[in-house]
C-alpha positions in Angstrom: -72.0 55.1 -137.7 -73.2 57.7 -135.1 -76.7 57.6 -136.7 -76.7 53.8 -136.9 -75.4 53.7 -133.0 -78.2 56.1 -132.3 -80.8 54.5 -134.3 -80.1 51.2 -132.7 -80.3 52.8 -128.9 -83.8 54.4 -130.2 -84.5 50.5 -131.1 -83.6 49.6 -128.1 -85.5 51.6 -126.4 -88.1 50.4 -128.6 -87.6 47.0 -127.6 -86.9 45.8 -131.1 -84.3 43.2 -132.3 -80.4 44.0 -131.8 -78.9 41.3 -133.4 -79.8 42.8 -136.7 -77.8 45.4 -135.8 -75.0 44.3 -134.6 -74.3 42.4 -137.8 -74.9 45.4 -139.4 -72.2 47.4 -137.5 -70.0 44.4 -138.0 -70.3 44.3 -141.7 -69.6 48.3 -141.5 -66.6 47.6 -139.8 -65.5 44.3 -141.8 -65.7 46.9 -144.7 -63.9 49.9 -143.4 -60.8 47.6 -142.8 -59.1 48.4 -146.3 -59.7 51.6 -146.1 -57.5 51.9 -142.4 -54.9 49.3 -143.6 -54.4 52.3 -146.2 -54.3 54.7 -144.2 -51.4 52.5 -142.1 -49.9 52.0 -145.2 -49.9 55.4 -146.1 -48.7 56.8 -142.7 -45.6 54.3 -142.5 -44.0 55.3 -146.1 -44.5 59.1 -145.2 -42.5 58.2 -142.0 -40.0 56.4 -144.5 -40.5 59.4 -146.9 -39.1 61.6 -143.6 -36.1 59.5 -142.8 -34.7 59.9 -146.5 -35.1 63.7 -146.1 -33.5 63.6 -142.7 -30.8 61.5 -143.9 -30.4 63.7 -147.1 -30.4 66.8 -145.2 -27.8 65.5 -142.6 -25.9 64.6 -145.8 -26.2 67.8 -147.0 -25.5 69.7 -143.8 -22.1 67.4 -143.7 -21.2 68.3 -147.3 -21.3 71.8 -146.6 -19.3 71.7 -143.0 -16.7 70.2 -145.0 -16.5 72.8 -147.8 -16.7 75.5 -145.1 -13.3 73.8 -143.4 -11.5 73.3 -146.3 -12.1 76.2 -147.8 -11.2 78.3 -144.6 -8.5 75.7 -144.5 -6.7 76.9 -147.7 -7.7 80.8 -147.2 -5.5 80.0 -144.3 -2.6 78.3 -145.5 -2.9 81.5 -148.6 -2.4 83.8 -145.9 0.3 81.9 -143.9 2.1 81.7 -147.4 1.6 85.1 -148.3 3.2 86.7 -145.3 6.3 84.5 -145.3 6.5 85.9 -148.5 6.2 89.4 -147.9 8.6 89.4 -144.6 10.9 87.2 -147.2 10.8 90.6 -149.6 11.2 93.0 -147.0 14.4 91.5 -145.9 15.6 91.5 -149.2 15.2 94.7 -150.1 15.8 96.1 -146.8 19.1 94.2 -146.2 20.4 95.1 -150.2 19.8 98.8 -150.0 21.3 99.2 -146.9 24.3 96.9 -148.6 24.8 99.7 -151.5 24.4 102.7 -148.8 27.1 100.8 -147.9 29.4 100.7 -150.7 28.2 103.8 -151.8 30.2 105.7 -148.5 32.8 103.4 -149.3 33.1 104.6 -153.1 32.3 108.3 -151.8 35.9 108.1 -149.9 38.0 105.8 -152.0 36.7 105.5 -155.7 37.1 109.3 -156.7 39.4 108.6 -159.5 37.0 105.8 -161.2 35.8 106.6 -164.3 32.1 108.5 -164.0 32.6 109.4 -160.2 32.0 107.0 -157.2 28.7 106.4 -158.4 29.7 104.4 -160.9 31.5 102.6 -159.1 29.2 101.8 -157.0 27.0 100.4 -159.8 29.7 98.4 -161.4 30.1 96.5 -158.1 26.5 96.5 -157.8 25.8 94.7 -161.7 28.6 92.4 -161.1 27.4 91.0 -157.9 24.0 90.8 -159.5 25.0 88.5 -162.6 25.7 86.0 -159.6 22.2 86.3 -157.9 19.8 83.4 -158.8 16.6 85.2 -158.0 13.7 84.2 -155.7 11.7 81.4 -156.4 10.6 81.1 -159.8 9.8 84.6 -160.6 11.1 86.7 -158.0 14.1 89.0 -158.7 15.0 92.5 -157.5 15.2 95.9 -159.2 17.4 98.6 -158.8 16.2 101.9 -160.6 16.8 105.6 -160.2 14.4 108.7 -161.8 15.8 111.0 -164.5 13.5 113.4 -165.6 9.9 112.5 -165.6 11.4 108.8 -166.5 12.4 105.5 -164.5 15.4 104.2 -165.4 16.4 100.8 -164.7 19.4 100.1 -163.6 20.2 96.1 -163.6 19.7 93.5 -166.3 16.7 91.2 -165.1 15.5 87.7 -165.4 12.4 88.3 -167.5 13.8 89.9 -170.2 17.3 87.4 -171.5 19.1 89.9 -168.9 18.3 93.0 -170.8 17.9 96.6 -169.5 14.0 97.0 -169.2 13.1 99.8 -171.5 12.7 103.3 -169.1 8.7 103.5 -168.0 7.4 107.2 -167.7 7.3 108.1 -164.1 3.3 108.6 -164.4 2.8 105.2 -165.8 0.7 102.3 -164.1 3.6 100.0 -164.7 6.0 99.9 -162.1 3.8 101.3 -159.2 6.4 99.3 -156.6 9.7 101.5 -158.2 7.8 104.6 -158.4 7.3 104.1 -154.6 10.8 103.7 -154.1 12.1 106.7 -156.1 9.4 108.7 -153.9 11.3 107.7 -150.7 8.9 105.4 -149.4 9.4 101.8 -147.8 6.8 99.4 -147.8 5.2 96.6 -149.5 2.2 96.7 -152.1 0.1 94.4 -154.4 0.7 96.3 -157.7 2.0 96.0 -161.8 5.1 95.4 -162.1 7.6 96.3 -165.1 6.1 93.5 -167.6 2.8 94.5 -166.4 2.6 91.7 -164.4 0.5 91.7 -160.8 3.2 91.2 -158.0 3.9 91.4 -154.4 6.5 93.7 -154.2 8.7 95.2 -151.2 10.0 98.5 -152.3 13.4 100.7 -150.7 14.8 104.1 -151.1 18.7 103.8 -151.7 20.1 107.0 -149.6 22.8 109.1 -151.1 22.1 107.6 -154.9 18.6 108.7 -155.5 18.3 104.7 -156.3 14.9 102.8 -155.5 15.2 99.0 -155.1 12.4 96.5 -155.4 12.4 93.2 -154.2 9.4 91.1 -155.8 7.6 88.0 -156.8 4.4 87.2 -159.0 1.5 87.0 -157.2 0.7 84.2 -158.9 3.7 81.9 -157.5 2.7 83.3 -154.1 -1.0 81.9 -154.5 
């Protein structure tokens, strides 16, 4: 069209004819219509083609804000659960071994003549209040245990095994990490195998003056 524009200045300068031209430029013009309405055509359903991304991506960006708050939602209500838990253990096994230090001095002074010593005595009281205790939860349940040789030894009949002693675990063993804790003189809690094998959350207790370890505990599973 530039050449035609300058030819026709050129031919007006030569003092020719324009009307020729202009027709001519009007017929280039008539005929370059489809090819703009195309173009419109073309520009509109890209902007289209840009909304549905936007909207997609806002939809997108939506899903994954609510993933991130639920799931920081129930890491939350994990954690919330998990201490009440714990200080529930601790409590338990704080406030029973210092119950059997208890009746331990007791036995020391009045339970000379029982059969076995005071000790025994001790432990008597200590199975028959136990066939009364319910447990916690589902799975919880406490241990009472005490080390001879390079062996644990438990002590009480427990739920998960028909209220049977729990065969003695070698003291080096993986199983009963919480016990071995206890027979060590430590206090604390842990994340560890159990007796069965089982992973639990566990608050473990030295029993003074028996050489007892007490473990109060709950599947981690039941926790989660």
């Amino acid at each position: 069209r530039q050449k035609q524009r300058r030819g026709l200045s050129s031919y007006r300068l030569r003092g020719g004819n324009t009307g020729s031209w202009r027709g001519r430029v009007d017929h280039l013009e008539i005929a370059a219509l489809p090819k703009i309405f195309g173009t419109c055509v073309f520009l509109r359903g890209y902007r289209k083609l840009s909304e549905n991304r936007r909207v997609l991506l806002l939809i997108l960006i939506m899903a994954a804000a609510a993933l991130m708050v639920g799931g920081i939602a129930v890491i939350l209500l994990y954690q919330t659960a998990f201490k009440e838990a714990e200080s529930r253990l601790v409590e338990t096994a704080q406030s029973q071994a210092r119950l059997l230090e208890a009746v331990a001095r007791f036995d020391a002074v009045h339970s000379r003549d029982y059969p076995g010593g005071a000790g025994k005595a001790t432990l008597s009281q200590s199975r028959d209040a136990h066939e009364k205790y319910t447990g916690l939860g589902e799975t919880g349940e406490f241990t009472l245990a005490q080390r001879e040789g390079d062996y644990m030894v438990f002590l009480l009949s427990h739920r998960h095994g028909d209220r049977e002693l729990p065969e003695p675990i070698p003291f080096s063993s993986d199983l009963a990490e919480p016990m071995r804790r206890s027979l060590s003189g430590q206090s604390g809690t842990v994340v560890g195998l159990d007796y069965r094998g089982e992973v639990v959350l566990a608050a473990y207790e030295p029993v003074a003056n028996l050489n007892w370890g007490i473990v109060a505990k709950i599947d981690l599973a039941e926790v989660r």
